[in-house]
C-alpha positions as CSV (number, residue, x, y, z in Angstrom):
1,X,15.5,-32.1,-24.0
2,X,16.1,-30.8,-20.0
3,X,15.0,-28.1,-19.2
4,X,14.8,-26.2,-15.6
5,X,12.3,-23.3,-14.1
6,X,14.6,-19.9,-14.2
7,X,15.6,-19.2,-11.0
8,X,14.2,-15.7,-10.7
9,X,10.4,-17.8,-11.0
10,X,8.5,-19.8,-8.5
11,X,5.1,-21.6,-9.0
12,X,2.2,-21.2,-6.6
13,X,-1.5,-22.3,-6.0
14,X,-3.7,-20.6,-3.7
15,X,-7.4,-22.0,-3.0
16,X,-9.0,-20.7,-6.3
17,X,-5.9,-19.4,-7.9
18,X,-4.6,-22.8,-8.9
19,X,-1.5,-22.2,-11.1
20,X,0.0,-19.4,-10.7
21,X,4.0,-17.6,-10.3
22,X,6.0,-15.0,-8.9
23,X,8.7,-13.7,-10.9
24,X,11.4,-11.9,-8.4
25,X,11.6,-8.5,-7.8
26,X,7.8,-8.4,-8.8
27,X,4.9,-8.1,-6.1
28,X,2.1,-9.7,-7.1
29,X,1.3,-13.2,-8.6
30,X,0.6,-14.0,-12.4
31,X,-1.9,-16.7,-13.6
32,X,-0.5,-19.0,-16.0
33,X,-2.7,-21.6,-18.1
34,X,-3.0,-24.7,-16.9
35,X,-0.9,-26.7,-19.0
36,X,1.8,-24.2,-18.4
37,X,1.7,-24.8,-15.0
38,X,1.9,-28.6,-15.2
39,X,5.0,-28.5,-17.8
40,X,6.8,-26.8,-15.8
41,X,6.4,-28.1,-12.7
42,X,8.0,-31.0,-14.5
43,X,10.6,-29.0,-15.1
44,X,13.2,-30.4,-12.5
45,X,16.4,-30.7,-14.9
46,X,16.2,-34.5,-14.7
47,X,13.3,-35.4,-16.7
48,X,13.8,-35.6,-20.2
49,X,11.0,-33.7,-21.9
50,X,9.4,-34.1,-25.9
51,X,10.4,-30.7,-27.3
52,X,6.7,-28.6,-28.3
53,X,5.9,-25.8,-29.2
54,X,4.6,-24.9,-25.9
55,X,8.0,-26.1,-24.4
56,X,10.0,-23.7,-27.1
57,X,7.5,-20.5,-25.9
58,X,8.2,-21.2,-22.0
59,X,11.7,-20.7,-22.8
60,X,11.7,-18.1,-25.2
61,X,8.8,-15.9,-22.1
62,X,12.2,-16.6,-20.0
63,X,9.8,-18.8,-17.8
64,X,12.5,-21.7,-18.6
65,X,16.1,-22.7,-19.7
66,X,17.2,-25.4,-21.6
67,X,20.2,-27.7,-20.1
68,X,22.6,-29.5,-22.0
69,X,22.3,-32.4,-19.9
70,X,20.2,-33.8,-17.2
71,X,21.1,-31.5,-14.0
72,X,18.6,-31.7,-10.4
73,X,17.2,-28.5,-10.3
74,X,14.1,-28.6,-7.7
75,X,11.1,-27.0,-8.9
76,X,10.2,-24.3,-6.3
77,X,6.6,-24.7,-6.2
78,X,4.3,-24.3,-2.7
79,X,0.7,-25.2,-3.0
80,X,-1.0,-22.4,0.0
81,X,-4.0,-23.4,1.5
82,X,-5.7,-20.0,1.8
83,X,-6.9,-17.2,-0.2
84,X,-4.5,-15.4,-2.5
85,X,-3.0,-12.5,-0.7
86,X,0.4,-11.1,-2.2
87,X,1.4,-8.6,0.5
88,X,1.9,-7.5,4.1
89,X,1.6,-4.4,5.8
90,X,3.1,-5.0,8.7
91,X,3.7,-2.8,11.7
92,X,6.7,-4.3,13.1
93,X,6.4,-2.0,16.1
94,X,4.5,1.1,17.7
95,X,7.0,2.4,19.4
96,X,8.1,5.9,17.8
97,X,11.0,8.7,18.5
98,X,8.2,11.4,17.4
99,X,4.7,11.4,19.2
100,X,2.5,12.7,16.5
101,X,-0.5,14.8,17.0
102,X,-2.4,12.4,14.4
103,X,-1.5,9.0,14.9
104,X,-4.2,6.9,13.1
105,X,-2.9,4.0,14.8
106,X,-3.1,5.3,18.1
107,X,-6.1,5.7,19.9
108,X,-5.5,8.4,22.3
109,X,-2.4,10.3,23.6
110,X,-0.5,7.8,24.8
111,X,2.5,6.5,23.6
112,X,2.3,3.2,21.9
113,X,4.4,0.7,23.3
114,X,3.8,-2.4,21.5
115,X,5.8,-4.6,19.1
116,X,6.8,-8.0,17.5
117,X,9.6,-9.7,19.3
118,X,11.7,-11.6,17.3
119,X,10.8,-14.9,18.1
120,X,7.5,-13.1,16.7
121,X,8.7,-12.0,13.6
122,X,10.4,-15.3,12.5
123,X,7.1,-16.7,13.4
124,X,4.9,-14.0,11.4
125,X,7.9,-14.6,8.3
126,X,7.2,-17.8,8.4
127,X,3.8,-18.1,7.9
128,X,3.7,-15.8,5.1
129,X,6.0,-17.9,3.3
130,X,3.0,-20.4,4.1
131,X,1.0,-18.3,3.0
132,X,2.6,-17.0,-0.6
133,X,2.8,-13.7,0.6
134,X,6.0,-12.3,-1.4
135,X,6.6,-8.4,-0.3
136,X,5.8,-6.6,2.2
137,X,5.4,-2.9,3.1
138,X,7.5,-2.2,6.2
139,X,6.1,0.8,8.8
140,X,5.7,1.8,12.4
141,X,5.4,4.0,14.7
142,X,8.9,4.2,13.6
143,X,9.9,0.6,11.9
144,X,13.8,1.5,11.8
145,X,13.4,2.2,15.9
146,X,12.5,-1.9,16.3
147,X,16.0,-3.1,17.8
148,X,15.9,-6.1,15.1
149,X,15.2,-3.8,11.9
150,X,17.9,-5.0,9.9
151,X,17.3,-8.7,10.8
152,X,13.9,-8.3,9.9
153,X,15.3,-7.0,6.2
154,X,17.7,-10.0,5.9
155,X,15.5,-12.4,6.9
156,X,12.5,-11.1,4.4
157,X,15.3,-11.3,1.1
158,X,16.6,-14.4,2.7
159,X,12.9,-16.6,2.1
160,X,12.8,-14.5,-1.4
161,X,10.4,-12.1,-0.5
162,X,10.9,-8.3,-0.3
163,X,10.2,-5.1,0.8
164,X,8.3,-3.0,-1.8
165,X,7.5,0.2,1.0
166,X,9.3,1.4,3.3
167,X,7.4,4.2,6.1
168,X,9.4,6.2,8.0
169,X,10.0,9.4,9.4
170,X,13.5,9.3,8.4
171,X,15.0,9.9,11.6
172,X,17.3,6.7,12.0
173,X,18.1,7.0,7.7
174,X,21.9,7.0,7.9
175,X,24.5,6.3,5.0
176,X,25.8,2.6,6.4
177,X,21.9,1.7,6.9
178,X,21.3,2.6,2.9
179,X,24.6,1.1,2.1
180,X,23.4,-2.5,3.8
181,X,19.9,-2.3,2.6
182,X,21.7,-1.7,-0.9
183,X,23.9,-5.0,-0.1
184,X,20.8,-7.2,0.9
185,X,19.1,-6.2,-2.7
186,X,16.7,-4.3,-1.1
187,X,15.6,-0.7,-2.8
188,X,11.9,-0.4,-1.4
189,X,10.1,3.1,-2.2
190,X,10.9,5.2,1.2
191,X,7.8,6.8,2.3
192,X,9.0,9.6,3.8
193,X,6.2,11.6,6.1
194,X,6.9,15.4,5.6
195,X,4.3,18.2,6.4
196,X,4.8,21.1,5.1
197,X,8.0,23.7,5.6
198,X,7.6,25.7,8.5
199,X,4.8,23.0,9.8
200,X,6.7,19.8,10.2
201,X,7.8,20.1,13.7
202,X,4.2,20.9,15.4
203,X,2.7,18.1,14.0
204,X,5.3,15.3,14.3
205,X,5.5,16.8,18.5
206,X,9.6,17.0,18.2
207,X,11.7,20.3,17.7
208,X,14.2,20.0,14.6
209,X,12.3,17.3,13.0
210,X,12.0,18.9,9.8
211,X,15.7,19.5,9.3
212,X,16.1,15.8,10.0
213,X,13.6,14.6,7.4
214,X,14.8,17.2,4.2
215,X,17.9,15.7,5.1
216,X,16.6,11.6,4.9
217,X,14.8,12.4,1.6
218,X,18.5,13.8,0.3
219,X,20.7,11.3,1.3
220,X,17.9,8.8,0.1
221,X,17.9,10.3,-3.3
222,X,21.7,10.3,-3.4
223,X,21.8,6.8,-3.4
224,X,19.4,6.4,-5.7
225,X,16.4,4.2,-3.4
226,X,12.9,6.0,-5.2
227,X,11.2,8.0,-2.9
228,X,7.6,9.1,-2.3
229,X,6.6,12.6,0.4
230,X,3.8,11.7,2.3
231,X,2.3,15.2,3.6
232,X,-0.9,15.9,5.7
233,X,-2.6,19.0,5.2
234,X,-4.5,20.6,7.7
235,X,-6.0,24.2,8.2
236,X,-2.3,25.2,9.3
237,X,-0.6,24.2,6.5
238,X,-2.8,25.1,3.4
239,X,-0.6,27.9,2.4
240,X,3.4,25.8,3.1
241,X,1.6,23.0,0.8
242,X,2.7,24.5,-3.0
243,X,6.0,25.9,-1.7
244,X,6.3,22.2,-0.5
245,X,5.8,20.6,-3.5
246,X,7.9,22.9,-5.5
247,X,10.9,22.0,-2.4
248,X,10.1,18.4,-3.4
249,X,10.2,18.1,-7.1
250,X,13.5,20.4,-7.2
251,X,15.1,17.6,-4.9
252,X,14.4,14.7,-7.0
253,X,11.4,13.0,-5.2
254,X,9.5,11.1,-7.1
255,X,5.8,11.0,-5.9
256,X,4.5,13.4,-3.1
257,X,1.2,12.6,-1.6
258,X,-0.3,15.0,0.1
259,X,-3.1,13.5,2.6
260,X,-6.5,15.4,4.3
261,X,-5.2,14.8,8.2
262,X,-8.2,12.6,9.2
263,X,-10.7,11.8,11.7
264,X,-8.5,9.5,13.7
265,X,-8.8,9.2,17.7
266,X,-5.4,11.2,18.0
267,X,-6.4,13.9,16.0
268,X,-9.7,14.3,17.1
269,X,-8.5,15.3,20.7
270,X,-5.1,17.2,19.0
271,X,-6.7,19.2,15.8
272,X,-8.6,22.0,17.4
273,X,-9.9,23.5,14.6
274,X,-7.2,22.6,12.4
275,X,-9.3,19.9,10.5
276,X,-10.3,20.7,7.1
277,X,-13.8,19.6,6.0
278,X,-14.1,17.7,3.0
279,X,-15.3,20.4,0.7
280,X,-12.5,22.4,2.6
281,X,-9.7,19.9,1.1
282,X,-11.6,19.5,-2.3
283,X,-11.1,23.1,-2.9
284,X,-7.6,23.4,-1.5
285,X,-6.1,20.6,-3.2
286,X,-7.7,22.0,-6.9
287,X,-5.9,25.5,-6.0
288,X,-3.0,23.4,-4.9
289,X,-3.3,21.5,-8.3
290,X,-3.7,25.0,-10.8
291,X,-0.7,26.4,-9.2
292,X,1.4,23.2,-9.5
293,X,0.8,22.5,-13.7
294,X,1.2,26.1,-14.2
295,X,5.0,25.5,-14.5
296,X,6.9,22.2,-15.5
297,X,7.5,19.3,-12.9
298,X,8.7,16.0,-13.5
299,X,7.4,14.9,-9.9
300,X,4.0,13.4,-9.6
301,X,1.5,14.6,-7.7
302,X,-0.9,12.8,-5.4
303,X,-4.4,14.1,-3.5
304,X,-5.4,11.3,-1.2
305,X,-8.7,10.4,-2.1
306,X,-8.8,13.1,-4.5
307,X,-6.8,13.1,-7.7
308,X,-3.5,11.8,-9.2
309,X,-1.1,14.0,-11.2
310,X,1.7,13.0,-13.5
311,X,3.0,15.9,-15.4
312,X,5.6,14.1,-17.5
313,X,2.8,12.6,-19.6
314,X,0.2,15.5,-19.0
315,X,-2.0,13.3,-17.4
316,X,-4.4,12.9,-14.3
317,X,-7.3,10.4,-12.8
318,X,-9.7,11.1,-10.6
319,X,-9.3,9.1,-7.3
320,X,-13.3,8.8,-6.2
321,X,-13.8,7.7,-9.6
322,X,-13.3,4.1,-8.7
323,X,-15.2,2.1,-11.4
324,X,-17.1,2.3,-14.6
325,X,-20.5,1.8,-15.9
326,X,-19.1,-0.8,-18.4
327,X,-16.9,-3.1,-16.3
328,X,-18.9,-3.1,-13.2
329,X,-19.4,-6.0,-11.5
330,X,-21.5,-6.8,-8.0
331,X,-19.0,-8.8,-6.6
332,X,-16.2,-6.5,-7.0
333,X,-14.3,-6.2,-3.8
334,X,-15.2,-2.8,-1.4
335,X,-11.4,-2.2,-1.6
336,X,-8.8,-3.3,-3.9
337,X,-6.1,-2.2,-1.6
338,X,-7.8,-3.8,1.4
339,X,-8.4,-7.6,-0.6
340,X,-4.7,-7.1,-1.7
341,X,-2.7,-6.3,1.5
342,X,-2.7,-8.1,4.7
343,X,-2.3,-4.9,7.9
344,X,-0.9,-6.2,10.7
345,X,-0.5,-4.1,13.9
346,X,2.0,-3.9,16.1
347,X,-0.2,-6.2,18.6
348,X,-0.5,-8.5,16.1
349,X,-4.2,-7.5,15.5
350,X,-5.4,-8.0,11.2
351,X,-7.1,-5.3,10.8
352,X,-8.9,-4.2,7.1
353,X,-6.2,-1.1,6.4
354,X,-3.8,0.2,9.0
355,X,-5.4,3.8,8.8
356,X,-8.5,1.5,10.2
357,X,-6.3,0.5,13.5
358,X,-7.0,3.2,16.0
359,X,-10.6,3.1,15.2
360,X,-10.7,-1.2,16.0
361,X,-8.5,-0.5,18.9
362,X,-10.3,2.5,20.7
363,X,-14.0,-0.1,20.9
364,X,-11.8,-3.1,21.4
365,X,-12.8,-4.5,18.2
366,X,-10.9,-7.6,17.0
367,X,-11.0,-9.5,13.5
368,X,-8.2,-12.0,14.7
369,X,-4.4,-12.3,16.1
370,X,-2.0,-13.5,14.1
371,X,-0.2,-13.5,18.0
372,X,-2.6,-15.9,19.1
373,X,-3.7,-17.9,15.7
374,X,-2.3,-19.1,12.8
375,X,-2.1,-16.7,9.8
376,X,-2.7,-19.2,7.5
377,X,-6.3,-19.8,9.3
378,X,-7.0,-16.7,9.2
379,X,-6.6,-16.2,5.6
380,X,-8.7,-19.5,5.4
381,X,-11.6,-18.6,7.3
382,X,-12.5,-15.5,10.1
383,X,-13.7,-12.3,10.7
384,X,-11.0,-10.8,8.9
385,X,-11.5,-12.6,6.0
386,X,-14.8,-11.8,6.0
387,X,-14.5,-7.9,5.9
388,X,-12.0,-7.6,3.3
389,X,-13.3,-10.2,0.7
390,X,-16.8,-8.5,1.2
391,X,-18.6,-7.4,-2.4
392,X,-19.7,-3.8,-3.4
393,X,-23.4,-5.2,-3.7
394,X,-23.2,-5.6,0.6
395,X,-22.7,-2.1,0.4
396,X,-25.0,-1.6,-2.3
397,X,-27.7,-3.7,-0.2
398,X,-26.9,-1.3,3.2
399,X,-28.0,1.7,1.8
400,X,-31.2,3.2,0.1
401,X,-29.3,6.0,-0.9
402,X,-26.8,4.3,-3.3
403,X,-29.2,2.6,-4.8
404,X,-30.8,5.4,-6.1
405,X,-27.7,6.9,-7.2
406,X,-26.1,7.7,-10.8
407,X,-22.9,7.6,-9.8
408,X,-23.1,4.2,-8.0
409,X,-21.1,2.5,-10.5
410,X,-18.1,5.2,-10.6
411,X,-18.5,5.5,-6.3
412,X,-18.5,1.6,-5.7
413,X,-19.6,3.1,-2.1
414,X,-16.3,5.0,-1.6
415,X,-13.5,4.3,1.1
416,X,-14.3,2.3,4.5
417,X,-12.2,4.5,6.4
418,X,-13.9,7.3,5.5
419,X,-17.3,5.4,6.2
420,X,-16.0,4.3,9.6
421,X,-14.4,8.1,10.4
422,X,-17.9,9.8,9.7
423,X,-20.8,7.1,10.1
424,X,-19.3,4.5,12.4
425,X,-20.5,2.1,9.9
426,X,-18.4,-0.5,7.7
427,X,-20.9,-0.8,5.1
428,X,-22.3,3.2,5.1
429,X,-21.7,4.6,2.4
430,X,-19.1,7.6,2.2
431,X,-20.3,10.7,2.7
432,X,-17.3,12.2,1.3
433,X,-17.6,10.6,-2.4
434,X,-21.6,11.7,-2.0
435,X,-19.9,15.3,-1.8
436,X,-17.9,14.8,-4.9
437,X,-20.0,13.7,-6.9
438,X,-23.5,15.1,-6.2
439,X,-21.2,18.5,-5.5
440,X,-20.0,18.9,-9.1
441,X,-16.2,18.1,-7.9
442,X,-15.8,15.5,-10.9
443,X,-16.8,18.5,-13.2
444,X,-14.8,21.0,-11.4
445,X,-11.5,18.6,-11.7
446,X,-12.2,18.2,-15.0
447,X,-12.4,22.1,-15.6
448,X,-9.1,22.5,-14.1
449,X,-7.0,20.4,-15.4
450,X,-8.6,21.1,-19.3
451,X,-4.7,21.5,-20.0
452,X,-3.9,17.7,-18.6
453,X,-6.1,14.5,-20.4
454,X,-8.3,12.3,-18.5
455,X,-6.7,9.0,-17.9
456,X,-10.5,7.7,-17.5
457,X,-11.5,8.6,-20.9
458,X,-8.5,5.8,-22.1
């Protein structure tokens, strides 16, 4: 029998992910067994295969599909000769039409100016495709301001990859720009940053931004793309937050997150005294929380760092909870996200997490280029590599304090960026996870959302 590989798959190896596929439309990369892999790859529509039961269950998975006849189909398979990283965060420029008072990717007042040309970006494209990365979240300063946003789209769909995220402050969101993304095949989640009614306009530094943005998220939902609130909360905004949330879920949004405005450079010389302190935003966001499960919502409900709420399933998980004592394991990555995603600045700088940037950039620390070096080596070999491959037990190792913790195996050492914001310190542990859990905040969630189950006791 003929048979060729369905055209919505595409084999891969990666240095110690040796067989292994993409099927379209999903972001990351499955692992098939290895005599999977090897059938298939044989798979060309020429080569007259001995029908088997493995054969038979290929096709009926909708991995394969029989031909009547022998028929050249090419087996797209790419062997990558780095470590297995499925996505991109990529910053295709700085530049922005707001100047926010809490940038994290800024590191002072000034207006960021860089960006990826476009011989750049075919470049970058191309070595991800080098690479096997397959999507890629899309952001800025304002991504939709880079004059070659829409070639950048096509030319993502056009290798088979795609855009899973899209950040934005939904300034340049217009009907005939939804209408081509739509066209292209290209639905990403819109991460739309809103903070707060009545607040919006002070922090993103532009008058009449707020009616702008409730207008994005509307037009978004009309045409049907998902889309996800980002909101910062800050001393200012504590009250607008619920009446926010209410606004959201009565427009259709499907996710808001609402995010403790950080220790960044920016906001650092910006906040004043508008910065909440971690216990601060632990107690806000479970007030936030009571008021919100009080009445029905189908939108889910998001405390960065802090806890996750679907109401649709009565359900939560607490955020700083982050492991287990039965499936731990030392060599578990410091961050999931981090091992995961590839951030790339708009200076071409690889940094750890983008929220990391300003940080790197204000003491002109560099992990690699992929401006001046090859991505591929750098996924191969480099600082970079180094950072985000890194192990719990390094952080573990770091610090006395963790290892005389209870909570060490839940905690996994908490969030870098937090580490960095507070200790200056990649491997220190975070002082804001030592809050939660050595301030009774686990038991305090768990108190108020007695309604909702645990998704951790699953």
């Amino acid at each position: 029998m003929y048979c060729k590989v369905c055209e919505t798959v595409s084999l891969r190896s990666w240095l110690l992910v040796p067989y292994a596929f993409y099927r379209r439309g999903e972001i990351f990369a499955q692992k098939l067994e290895k005599d999977e892999f090897e059938l298939m790859q044989r798979c060309n529509g020429e080569q007259e295969l001995e029908e088997s039961n493995l054969l038979r269950s290929l096709i009926l998975r909708s991995f394969l599909q029989e031909l009547k006849g022998p028929e050249l189909h090419p087996v797209d398979y790419r062997f990558c000769a780095n470590r297995y990283f499925p996505r991109i965060n990529w910053m295709i420029t700085g530049r922005c039409n707001y100047n926010c008072l809490h940038c994290f990717n800024a590191a002072d007042n000034e207006r960021l100016q860089s960006e990826f040309s476009w011989e750049e970006c075919i470049s970058l494209l191309g070595e991800a495709e080098k690479c096997g990365v397959h999507a890629f979240t899309i952001n800025g300063g304002e991504p939709m301001l880079h004059p070659r946003f829409m070639d950048i789209v096509r030319s993502i769909y056009e290798r088979n990859m795609l855009i899973d995220e899209l950040n934005t402050n939904g300034a340049f969101i217009t009907q005939p720009i939804l209408d081509e993304m739509k066209h292209i095949g290209c639905r990403p989640l819109m991460k739309i940053s809103f903070d707060g009614i009545g607040h919006h306009d002070w922090l993103r530094n532009q008058k009449g931004a707020e009616q702008h943005t409730l207008n994005a998220i509307k037009l978004c939902i009309e045409n049907d793309f998902p889309v996800m609130v980002q909101t910062n909360i800050h001393r200012k905004n504590v009250a607008a937050i619920l009446p926010t949330l209410e606004l959201m879920d009565t427009l259709g949004v499907m996710c808001t997150r609402v995010i403790r405005t950080s220790e960044s450079p920016r906001w650092l010389e910006n906040a004043d005294d508008s910065c909440l302190a971690v216990e601060e935003y632990y107690e806000a966001c479970l007030k936030i929380a009571g008021g919100y499960i009080t009445n029905p919502h189908a939108m889910n409900l998001v405390f960065w760092q802090f806890l996750d709420i679907f109401p649709k399933t009565r359900t939560y998980s607490m955020r700083p909870v982050e492991g287990s004592y039965a499936a731990y394991q030392p060599d578990m990555p410091v961050c999931r996200g981090n091992r995961g995603m590839v951030a790339i600045t708009a200076s071409g700088e690889l940094v750890p997490c983008n929220q990391m940037s300003g940080f790197f950039k204000n003491r002109g620390i560099s992990f690699g280029n992929m401006k001046k070096e090859r991505l591929q080596q750098l996924l191969l070999d480099s600082r970079y590599l180094d950072k985000v491959c890194m192990s719990v037990s390094s952080v573990l190792e770091h610090n006395e304090k963790c290892q005389n913790c209870a909570y060490w195996k839940l905690c996994l050492g908490g969030c870098r960026a937090f580490a960095l914001q507070f200790g200056n310190d990649y491997l220190a542990c975070d002082p804001a996870k030592c809050i939660y859990f050595h301030g009774g905040w686990m038991e305090k969630t768990e108190q108020a959302m007695k309604d909702f189950h645990n998704k951790y006791q699953e």
